[in-house]
PyMOL Python script that loads the backbone (N, CA, C, O; Angstrom):
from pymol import cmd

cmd.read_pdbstr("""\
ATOM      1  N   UNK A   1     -41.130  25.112 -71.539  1.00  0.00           N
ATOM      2  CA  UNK A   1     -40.462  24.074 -70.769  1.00  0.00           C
ATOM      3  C   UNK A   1     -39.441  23.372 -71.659  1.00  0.00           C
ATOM      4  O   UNK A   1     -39.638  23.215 -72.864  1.00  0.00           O
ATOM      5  N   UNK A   2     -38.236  22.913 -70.966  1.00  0.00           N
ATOM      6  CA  UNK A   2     -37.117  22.400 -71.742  1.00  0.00           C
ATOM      7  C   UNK A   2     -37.675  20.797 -71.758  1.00  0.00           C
ATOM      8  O   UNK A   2     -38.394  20.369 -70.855  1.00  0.00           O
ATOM      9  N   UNK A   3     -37.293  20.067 -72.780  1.00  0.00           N
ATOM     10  CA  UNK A   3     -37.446  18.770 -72.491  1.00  0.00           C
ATOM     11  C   UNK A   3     -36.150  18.204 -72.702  1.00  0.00           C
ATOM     12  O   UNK A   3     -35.250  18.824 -73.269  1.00  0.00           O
ATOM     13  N   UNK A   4     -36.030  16.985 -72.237  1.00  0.00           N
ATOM     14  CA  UNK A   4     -34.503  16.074 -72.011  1.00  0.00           C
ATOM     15  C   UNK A   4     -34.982  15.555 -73.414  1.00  0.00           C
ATOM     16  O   UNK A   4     -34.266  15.945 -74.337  1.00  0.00           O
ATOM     17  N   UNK A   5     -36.198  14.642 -73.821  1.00  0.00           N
ATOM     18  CA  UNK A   5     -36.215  13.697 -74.675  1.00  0.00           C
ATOM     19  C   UNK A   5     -36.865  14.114 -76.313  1.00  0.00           C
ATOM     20  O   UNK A   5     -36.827  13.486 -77.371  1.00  0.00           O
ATOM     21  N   UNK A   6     -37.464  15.479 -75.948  1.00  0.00           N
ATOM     22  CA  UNK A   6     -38.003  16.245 -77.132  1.00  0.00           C
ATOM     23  C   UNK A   6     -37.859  17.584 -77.717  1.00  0.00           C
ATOM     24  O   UNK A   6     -37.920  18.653 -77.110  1.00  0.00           O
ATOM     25  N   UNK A   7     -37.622  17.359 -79.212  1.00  0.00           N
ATOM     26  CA  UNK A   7     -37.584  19.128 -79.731  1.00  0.00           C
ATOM     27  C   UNK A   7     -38.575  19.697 -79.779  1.00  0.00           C
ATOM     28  O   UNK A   7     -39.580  18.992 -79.685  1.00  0.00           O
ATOM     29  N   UNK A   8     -38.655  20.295 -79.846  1.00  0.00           N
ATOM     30  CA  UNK A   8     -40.445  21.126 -80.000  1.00  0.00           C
ATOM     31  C   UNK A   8     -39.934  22.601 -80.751  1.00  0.00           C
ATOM     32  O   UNK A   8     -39.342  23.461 -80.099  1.00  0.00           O
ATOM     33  N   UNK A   9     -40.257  22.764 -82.241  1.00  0.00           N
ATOM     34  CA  UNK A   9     -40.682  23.823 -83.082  1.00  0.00           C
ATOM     35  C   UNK A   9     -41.446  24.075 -83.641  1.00  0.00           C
ATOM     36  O   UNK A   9     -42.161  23.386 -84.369  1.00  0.00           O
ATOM     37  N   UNK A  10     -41.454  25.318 -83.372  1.00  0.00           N
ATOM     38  CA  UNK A  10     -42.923  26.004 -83.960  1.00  0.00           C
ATOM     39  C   UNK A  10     -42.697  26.852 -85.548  1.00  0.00           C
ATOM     40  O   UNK A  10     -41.811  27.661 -85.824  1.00  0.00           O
ATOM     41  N   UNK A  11     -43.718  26.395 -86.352  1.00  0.00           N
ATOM     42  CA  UNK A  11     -43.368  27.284 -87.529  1.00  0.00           C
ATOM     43  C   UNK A  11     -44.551  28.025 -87.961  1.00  0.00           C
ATOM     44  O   UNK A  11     -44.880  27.424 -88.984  1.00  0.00           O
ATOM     45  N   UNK A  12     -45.316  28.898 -87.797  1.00  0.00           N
ATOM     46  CA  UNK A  12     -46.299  29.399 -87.908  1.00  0.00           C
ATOM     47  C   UNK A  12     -47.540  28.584 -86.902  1.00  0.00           C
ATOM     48  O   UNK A  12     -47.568  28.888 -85.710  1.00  0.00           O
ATOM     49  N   UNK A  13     -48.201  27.904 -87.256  1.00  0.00           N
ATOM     50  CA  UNK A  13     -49.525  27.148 -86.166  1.00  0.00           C
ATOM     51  C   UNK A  13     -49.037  25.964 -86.445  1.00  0.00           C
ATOM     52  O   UNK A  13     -49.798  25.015 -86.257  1.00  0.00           O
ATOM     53  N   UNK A  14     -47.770  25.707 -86.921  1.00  0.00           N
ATOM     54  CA  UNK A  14     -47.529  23.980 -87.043  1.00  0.00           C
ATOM     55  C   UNK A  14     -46.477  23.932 -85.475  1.00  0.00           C
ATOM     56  O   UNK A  14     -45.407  24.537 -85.415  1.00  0.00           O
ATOM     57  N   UNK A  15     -46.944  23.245 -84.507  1.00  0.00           N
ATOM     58  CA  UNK A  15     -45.466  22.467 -83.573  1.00  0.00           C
ATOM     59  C   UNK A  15     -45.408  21.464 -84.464  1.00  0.00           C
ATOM     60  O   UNK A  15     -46.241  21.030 -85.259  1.00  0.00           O
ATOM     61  N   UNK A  16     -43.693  20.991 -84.078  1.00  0.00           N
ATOM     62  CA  UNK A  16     -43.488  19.708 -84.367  1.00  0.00           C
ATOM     63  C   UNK A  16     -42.631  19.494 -83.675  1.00  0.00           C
ATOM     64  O   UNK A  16     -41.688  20.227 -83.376  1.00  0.00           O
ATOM     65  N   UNK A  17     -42.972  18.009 -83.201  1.00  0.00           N
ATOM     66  CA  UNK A  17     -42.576  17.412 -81.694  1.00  0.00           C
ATOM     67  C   UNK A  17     -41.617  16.142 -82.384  1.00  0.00           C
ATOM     68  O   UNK A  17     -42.071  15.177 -82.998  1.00  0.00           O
ATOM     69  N   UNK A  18     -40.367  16.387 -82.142  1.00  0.00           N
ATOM     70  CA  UNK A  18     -39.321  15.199 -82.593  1.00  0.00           C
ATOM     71  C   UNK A  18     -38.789  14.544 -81.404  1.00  0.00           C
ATOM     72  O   UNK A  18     -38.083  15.168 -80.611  1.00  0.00           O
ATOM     73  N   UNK A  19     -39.157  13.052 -81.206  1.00  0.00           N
ATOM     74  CA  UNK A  19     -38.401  12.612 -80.655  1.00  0.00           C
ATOM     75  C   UNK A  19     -36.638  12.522 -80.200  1.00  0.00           C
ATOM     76  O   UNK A  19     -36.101  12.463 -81.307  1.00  0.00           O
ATOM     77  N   UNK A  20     -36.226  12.508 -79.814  1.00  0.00           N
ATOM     78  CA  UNK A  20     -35.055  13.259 -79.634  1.00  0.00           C
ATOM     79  C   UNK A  20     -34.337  12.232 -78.558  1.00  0.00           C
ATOM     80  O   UNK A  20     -33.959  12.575 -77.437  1.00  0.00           O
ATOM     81  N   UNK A  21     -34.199  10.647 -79.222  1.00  0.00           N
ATOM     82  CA  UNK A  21     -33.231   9.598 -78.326  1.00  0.00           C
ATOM     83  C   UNK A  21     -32.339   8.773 -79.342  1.00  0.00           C
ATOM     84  O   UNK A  21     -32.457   7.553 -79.459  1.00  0.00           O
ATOM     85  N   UNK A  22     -31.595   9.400 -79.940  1.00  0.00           N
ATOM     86  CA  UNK A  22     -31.161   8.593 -81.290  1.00  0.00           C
ATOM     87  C   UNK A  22     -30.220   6.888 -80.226  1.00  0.00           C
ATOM     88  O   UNK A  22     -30.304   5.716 -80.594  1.00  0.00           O
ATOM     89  N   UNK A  23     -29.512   7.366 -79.063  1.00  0.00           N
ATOM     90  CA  UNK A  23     -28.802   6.182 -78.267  1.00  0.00           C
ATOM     91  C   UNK A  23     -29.592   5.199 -78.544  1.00  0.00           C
ATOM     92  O   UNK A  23     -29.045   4.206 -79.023  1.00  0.00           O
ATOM     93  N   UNK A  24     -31.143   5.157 -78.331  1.00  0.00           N
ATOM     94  CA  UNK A  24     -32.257   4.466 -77.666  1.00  0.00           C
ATOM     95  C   UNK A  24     -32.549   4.341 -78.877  1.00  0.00           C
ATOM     96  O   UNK A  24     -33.547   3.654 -78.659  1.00  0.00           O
ATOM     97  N   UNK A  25     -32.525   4.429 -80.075  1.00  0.00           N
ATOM     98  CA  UNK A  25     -33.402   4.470 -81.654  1.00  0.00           C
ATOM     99  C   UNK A  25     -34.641   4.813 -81.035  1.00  0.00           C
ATOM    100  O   UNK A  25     -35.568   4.019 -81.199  1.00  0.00           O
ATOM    101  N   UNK A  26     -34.844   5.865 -80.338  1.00  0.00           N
ATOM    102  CA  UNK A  26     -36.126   6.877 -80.304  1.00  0.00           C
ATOM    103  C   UNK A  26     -36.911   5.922 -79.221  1.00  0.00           C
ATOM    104  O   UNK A  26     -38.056   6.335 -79.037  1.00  0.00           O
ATOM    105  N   UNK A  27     -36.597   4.788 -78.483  1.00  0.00           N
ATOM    106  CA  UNK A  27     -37.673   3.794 -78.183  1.00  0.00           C
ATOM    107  C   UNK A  27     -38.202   4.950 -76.977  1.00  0.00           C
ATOM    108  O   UNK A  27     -37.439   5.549 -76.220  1.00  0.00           O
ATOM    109  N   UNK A  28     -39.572   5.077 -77.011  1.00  0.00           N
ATOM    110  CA  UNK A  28     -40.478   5.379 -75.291  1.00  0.00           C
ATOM    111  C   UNK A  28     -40.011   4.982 -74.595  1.00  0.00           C
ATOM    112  O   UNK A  28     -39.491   3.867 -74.606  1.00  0.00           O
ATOM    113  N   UNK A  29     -40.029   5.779 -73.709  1.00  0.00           N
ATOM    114  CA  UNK A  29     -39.718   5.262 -72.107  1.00  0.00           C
ATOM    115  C   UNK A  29     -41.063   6.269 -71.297  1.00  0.00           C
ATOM    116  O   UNK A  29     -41.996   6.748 -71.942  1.00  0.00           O
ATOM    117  N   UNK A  30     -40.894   6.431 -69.820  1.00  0.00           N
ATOM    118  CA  UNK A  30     -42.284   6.752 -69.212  1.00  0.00           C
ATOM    119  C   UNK A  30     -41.659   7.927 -69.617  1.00  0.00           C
ATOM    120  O   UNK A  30     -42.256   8.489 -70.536  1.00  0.00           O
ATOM    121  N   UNK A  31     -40.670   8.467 -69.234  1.00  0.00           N
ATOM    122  CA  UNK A  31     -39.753  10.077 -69.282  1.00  0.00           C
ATOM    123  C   UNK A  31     -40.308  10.319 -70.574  1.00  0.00           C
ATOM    124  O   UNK A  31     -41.064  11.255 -70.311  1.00  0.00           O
ATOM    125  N   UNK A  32     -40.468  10.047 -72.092  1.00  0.00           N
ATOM    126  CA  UNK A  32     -40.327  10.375 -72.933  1.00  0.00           C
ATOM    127  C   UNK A  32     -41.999  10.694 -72.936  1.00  0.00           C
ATOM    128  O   UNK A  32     -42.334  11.868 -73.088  1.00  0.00           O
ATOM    129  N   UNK A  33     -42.834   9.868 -72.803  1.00  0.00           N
ATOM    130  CA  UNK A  33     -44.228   9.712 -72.304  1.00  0.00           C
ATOM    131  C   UNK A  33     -45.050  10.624 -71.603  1.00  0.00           C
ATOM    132  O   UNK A  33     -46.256  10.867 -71.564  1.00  0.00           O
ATOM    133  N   UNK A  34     -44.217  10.974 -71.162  1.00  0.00           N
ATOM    134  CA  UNK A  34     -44.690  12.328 -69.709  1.00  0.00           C
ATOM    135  C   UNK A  34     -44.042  13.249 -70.455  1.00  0.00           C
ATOM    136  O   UNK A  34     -44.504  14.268 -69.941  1.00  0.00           O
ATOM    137  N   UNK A  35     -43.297  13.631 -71.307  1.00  0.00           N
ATOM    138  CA  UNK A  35     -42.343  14.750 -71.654  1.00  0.00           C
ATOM    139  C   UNK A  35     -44.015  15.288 -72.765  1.00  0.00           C
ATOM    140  O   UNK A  35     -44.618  16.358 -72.842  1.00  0.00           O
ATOM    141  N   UNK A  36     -44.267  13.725 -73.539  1.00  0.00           N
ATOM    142  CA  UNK A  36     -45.102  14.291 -74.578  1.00  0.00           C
ATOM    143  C   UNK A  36     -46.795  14.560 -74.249  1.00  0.00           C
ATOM    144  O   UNK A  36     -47.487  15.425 -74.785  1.00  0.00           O
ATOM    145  N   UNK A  37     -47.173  13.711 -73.366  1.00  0.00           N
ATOM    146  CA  UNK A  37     -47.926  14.437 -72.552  1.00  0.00           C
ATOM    147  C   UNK A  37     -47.878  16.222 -72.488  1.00  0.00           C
ATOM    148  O   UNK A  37     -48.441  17.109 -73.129  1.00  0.00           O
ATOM    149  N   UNK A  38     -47.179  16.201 -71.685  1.00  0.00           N
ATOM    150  CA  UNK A  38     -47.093  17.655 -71.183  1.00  0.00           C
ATOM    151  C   UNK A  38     -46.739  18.898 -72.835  1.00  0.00           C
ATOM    152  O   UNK A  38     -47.251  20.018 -72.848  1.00  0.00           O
ATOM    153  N   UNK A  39     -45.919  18.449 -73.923  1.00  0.00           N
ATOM    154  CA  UNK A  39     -45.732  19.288 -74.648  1.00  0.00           C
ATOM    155  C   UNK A  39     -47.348  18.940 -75.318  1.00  0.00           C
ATOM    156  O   UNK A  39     -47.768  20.047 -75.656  1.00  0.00           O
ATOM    157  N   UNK A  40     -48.714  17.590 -75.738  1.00  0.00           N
ATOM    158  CA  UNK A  40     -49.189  17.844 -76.083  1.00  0.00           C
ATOM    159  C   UNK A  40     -50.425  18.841 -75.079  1.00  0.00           C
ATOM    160  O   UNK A  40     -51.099  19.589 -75.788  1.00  0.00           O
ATOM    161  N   UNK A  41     -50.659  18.882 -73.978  1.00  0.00           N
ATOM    162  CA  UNK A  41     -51.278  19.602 -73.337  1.00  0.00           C
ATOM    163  C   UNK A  41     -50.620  21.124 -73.611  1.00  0.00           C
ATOM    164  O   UNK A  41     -51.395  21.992 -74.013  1.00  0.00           O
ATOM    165  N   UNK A  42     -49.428  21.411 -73.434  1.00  0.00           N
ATOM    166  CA  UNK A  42     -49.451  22.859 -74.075  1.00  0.00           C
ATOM    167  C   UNK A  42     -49.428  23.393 -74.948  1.00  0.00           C
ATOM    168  O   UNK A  42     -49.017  24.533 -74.732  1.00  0.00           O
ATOM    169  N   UNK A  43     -49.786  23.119 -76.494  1.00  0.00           N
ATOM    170  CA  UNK A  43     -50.230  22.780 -77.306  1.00  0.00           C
ATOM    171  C   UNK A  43     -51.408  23.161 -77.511  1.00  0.00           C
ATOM    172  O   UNK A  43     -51.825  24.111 -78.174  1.00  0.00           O
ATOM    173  N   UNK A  44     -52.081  22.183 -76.763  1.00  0.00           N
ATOM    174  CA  UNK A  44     -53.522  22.766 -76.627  1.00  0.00           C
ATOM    175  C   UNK A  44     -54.162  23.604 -76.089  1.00  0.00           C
ATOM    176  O   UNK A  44     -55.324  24.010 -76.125  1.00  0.00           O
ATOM    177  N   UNK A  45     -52.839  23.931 -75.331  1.00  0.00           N
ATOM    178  CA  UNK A  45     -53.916  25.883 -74.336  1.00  0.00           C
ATOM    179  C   UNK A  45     -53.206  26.509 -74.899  1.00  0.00           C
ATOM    180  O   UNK A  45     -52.769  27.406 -74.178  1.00  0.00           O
ATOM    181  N   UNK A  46     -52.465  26.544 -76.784  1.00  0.00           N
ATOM    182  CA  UNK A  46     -51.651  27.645 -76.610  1.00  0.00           C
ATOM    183  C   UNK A  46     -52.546  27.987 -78.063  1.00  0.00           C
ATOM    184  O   UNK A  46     -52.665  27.061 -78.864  1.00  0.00           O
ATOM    185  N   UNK A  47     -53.022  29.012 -78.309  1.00  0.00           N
ATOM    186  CA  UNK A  47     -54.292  29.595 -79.188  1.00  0.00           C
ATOM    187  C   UNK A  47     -53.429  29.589 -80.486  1.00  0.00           C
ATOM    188  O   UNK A  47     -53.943  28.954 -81.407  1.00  0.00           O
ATOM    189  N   UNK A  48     -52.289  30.134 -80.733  1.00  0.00           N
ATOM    190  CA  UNK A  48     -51.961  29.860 -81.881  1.00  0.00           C
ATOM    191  C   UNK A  48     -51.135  28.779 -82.654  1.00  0.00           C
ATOM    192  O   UNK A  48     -50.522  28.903 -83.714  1.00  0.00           O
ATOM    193  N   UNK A  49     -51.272  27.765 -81.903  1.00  0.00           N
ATOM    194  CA  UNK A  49     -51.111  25.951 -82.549  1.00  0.00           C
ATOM    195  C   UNK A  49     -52.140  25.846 -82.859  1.00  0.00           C
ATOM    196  O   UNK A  49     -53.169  26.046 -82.213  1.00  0.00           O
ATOM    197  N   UNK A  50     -51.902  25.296 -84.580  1.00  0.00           N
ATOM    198  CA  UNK A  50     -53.741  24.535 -85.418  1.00  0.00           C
ATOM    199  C   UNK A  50     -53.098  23.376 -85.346  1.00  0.00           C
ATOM    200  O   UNK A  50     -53.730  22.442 -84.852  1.00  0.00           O
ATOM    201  N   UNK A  51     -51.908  23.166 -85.739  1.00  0.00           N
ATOM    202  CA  UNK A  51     -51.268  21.768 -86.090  1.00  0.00           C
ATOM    203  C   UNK A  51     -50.402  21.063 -85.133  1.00  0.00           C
ATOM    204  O   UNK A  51     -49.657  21.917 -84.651  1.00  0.00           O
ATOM    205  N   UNK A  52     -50.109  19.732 -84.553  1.00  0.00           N
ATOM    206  CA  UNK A  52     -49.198  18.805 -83.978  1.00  0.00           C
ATOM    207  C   UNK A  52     -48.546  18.138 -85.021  1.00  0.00           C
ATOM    208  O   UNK A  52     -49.352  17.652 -85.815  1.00  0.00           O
ATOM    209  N   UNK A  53     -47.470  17.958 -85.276  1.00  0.00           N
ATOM    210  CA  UNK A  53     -46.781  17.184 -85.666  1.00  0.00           C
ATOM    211  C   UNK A  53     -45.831  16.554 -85.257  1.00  0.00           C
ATOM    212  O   UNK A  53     -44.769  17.100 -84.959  1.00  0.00           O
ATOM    213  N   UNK A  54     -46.086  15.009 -85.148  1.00  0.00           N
ATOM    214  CA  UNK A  54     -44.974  14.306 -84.097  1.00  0.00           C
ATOM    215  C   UNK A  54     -44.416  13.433 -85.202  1.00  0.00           C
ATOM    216  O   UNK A  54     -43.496  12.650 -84.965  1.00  0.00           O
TER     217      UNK A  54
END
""", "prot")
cmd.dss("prot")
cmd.show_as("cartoon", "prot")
cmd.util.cbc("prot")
cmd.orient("prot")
């Protein structure tokens, strides 16, 4: 899934989830909230992520 507010790379079992609103100096919003939600739930059904890094 694409996100508007987040990068998401993978480097072996590490994601790392970068905020991605420099306009906003990164502040949350619900969009950004729900974006990370959803990247940390897939994440977790995806067998070869050991690591999150936000």
């Amino acid at each position: 899934m694409a996100f508007r507010n987040l990068i998401s790379a993978d480097r072996g079992a590490i994601r790392t989830l970068t905020i991605n609103r420099p306009d906003k100096l990164n502040a949350l919003n619900r969009e950004t909230i729900n974006e990370l939600s959803i990247a940390f739930d897939q994440a977790r059904h995806d067998d070869s992520v050991r690591v999150v890094v936000l």
